[in-house]
Backbone as JSON, one array per atom type, in Angstrom:
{
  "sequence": "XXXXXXXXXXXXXXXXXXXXXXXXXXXXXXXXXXXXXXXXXXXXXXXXXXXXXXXXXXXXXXXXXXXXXXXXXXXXXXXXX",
  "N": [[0.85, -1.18, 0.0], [0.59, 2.26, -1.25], [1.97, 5.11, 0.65], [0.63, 7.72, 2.01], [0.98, 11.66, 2.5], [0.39, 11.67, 4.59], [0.3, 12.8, 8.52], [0.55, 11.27, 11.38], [-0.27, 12.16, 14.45], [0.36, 11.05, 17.72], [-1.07, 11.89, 20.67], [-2.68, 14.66, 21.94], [-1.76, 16.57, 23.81], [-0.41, 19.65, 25.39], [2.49, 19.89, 23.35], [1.61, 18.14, 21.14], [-1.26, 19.61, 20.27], [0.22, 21.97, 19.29], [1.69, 21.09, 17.95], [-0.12, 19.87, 15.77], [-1.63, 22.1, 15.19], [-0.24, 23.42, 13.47], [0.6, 21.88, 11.46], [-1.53, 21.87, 10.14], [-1.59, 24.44, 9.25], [0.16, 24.51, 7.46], [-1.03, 22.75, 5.28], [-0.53, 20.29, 5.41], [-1.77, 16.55, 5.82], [-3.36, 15.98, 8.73], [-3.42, 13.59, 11.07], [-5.01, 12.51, 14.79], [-4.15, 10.68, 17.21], [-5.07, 9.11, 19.89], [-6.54, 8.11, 22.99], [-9.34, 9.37, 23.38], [-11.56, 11.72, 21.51], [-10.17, 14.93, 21.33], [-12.11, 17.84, 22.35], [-11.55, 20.27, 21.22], [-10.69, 19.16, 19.11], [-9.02, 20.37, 15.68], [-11.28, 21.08, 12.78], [-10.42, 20.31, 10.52], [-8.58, 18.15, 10.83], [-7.84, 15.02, 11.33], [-9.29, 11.97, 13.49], [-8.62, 9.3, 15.07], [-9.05, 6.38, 17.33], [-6.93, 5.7, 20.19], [-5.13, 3.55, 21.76], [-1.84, 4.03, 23.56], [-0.37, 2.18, 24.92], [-1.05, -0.76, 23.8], [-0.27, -2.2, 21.14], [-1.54, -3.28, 18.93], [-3.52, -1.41, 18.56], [-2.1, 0.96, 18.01], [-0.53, 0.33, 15.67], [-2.73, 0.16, 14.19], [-4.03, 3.03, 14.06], [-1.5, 4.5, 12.89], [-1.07, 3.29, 10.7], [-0.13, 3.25, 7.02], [0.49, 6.07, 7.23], [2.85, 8.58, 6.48], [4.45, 9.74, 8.24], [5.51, 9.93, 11.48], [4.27, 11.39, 14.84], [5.24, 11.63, 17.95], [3.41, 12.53, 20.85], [3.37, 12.03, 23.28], [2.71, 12.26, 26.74], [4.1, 11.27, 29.52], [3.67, 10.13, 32.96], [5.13, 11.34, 35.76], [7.15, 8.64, 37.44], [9.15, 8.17, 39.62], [9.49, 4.76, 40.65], [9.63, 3.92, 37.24], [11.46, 6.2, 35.86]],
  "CA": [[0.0, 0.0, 0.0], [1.76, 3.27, -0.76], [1.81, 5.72, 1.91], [-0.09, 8.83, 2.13], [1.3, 12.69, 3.29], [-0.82, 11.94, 6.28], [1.16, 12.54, 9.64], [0.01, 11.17, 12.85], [0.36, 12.88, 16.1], [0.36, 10.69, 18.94], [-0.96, 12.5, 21.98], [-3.18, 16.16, 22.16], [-1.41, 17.49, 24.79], [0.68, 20.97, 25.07], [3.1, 19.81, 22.12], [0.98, 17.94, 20.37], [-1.73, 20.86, 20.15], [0.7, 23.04, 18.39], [2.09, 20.17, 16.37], [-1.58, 19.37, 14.9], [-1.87, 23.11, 14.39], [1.36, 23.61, 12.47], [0.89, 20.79, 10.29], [-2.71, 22.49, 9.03], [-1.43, 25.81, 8.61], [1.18, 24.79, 5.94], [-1.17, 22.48, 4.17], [-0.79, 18.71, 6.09], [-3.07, 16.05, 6.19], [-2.84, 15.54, 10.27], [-4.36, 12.19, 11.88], [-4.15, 12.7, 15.7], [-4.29, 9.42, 17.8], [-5.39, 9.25, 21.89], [-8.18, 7.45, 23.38], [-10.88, 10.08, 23.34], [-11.37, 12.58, 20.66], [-10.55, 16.21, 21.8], [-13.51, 18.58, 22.41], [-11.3, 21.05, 20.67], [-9.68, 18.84, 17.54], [-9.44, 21.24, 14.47], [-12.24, 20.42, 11.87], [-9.16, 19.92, 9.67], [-7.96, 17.03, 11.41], [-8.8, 13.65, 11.36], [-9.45, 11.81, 14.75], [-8.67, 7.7, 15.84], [-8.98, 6.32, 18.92], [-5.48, 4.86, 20.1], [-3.67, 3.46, 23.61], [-0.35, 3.67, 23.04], [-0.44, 0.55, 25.7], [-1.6, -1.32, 23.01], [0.47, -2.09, 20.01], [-2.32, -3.28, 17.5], [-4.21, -0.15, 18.35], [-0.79, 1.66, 17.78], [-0.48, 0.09, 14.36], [-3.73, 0.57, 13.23], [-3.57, 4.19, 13.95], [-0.33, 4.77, 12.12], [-1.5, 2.78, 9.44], [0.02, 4.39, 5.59], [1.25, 7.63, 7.71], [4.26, 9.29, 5.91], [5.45, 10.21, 9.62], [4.54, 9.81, 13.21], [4.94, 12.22, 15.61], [5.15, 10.64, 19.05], [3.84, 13.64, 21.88], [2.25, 11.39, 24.19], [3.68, 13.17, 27.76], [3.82, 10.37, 30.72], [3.15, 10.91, 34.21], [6.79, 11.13, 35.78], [6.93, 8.25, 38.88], [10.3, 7.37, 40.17], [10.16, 3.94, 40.22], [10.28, 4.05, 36.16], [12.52, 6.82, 35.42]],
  "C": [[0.89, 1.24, 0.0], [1.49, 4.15, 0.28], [0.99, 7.26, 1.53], [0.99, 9.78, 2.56], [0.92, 12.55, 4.02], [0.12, 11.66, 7.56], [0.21, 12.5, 10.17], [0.65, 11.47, 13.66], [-0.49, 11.91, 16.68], [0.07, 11.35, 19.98], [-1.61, 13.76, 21.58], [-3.48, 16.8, 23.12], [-0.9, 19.18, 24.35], [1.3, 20.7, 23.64], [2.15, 19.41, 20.74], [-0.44, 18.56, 19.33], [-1.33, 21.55, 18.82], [1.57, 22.34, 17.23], [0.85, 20.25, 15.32], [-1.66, 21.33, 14.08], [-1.09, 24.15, 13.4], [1.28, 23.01, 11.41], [-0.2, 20.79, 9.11], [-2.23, 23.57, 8.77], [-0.69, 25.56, 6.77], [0.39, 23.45, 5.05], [-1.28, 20.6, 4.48], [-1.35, 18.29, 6.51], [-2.27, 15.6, 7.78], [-4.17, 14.55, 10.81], [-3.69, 12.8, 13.63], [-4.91, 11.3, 16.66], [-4.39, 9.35, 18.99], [-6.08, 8.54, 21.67], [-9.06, 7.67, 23.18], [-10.37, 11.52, 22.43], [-11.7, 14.25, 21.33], [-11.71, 17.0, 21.73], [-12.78, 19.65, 21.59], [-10.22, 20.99, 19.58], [-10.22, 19.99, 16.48], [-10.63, 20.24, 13.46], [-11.11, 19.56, 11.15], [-8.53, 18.58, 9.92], [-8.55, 16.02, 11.47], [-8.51, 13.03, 12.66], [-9.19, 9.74, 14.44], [-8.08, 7.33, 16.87], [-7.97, 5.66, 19.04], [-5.25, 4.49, 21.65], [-3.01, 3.15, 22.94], [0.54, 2.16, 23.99], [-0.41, -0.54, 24.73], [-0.85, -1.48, 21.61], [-0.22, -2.51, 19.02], [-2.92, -2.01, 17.22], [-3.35, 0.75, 17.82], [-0.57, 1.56, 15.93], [-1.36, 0.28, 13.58], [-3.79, 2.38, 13.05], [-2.52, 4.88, 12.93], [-0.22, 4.55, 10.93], [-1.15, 3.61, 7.9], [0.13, 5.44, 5.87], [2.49, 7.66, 6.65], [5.2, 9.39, 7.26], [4.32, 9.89, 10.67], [5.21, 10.54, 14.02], [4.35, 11.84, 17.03], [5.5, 12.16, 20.46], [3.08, 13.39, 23.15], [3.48, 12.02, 25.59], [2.75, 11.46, 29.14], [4.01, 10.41, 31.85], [4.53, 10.55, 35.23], [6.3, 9.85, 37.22], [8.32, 7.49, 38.47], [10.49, 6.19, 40.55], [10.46, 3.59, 38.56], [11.3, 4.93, 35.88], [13.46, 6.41, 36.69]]
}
């Protein structure tokens, strides 16, 4: 299957926000991937539901992207880091 321009953003936090709204200004199809679809995704944007827990959900998401932009932010606890 060839691939599409279509970047996915991972995550619509802080970064990911101003990624999604960077990537419509100049003209890029933007997929953005979470669990639950923002109350304030751009029209512009296309929406699928994702855990990044989850690596089929991960793959389906990503699915014929050109790029993936990975702005998922994780909740700091000292026994992982």
């Amino acid at each position: 299957m060839p691939k599409s321009e279509t970047i996915v953003v991972l995550g619509y936090g802080a970064v990911g926000r101003a990624t999604v709204q960077a990537l419509i200004a100049r003209g890029t199809p933007v997929r953005v991937a979470q669990r639950s679809r923002p109350a304030d995704l751009p029209p512009a944007a296309d929406f699928i539901a994702c855990d990044v827990f989850d690596a089929a959900s991960v793959r389906r998401a990503v699915e014929g992207a050109a790029q993936v932009v990975l702005s998922v932010g994780f909740v700091y606890d000292a026994r992982v880091w």
